[in-house]
N, C-alpha and C positions, 0 to 999 in steps of 0.2 A: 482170797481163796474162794472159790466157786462153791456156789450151795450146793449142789450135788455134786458128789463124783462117781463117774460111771468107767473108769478103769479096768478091764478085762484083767486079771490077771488072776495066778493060779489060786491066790485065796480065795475070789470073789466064783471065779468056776467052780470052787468045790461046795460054796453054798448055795450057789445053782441045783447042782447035781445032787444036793442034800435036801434041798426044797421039794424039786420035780420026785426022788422015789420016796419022801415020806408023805406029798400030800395027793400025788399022781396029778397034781395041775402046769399046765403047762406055762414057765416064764416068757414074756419079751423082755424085759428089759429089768438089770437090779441095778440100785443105786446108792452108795453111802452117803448118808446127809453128814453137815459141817456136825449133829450133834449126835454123832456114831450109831444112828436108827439105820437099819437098812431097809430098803421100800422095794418088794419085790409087786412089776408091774406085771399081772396076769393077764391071759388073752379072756376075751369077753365070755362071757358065761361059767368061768373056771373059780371064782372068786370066794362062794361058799364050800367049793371042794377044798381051797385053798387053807381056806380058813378049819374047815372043820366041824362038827359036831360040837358047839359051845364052845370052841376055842382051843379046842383039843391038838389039834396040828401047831397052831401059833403057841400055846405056851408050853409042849414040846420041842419043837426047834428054837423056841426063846431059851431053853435050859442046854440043851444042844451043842447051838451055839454061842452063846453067854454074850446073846444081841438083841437091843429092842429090835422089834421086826413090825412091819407096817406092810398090809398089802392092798395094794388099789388094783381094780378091775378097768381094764381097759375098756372104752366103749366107742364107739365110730362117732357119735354124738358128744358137743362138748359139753352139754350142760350135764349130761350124765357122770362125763368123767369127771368135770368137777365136783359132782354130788360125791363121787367114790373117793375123793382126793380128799377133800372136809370134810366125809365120814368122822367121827358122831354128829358135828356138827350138824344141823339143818339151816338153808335159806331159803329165804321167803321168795326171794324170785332169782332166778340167774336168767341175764339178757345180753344176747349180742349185737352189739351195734359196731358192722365193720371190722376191724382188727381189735376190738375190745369187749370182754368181758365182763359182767359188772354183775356182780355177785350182792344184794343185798340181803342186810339183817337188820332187825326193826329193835333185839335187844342189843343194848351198850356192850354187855357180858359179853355178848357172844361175835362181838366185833372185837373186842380185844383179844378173846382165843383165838378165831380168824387168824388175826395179823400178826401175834406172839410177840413176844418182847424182841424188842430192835426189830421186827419186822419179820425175826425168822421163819414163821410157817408162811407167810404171803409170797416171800421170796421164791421158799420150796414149791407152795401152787405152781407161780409166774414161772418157774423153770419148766416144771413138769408139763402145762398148759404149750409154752411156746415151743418144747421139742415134740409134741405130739399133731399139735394146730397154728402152731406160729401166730398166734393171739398174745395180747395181754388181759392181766386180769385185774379190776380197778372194784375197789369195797365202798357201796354206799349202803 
């Protein structure tokens, strides 16, 4: 089964269309992860409208729709989008070298969150990163 699924279909349209009039931020792209989060991708500078006033929009349509919700900001820059993708997460340096991303973290901790059990959140990055930049993305 594929980490994301990005299937158009009329359930996934209507939390589009339930997203865009309660936060007035415009979607590119939504996507259901393997562990039923949905990760609506905004266009660049939309992402605090998205979000809301302390989280007022997110944990409204999280009651809503009776769905973890995750939103990352799109941005033309990859080391940005990665920063919005690993939100809360912080690293110490994102470097691109070629077709590869390398995202380092100096705490153990926070390399474990990173990559989640069995790999799940490194997976979801590596998806999100190669449909946007066709990179990959490698944790030191």
């Amino acid at each position: 089964m594929a980490v994301l699924e990005s299937k158009l279909d009329q359930k996934m349209i209507g939390y589009v269309t339930t997203f865009e009039t309660l936060t007035r931020a415009r979607v590119k792209d939504l996507f259901l992860s393997v562990d039923g989060v949905l990760l609506f991708v905004v266009y660049q500078g939309e992402g605090g409208k998205a979000i809301g006033k302390g989280g007022a929009h997110i944990r409204r349509l999280m009651n809503l729709l009776r769905k973890k919700i995750k939103v990352i900001e799109l941005s033309s820059a990859i080391d940005d989008f990665v920063k919005n993708v690993i939100d809360p997460l912080v690293a110490d340096a994102i470097e691109v070298h070629g077709d590869v991303v390398t995202v380092s973290l100096k705490d153990i901790t926070m390399k474990g969150k990173l990559i989640g059990r069995n790999g799940k959140n490194l997976k979801l990055l590596n998806a999100l990163v190669e449909k946007y930049f066709q990179k990959h993305v490698a944790v030191a």
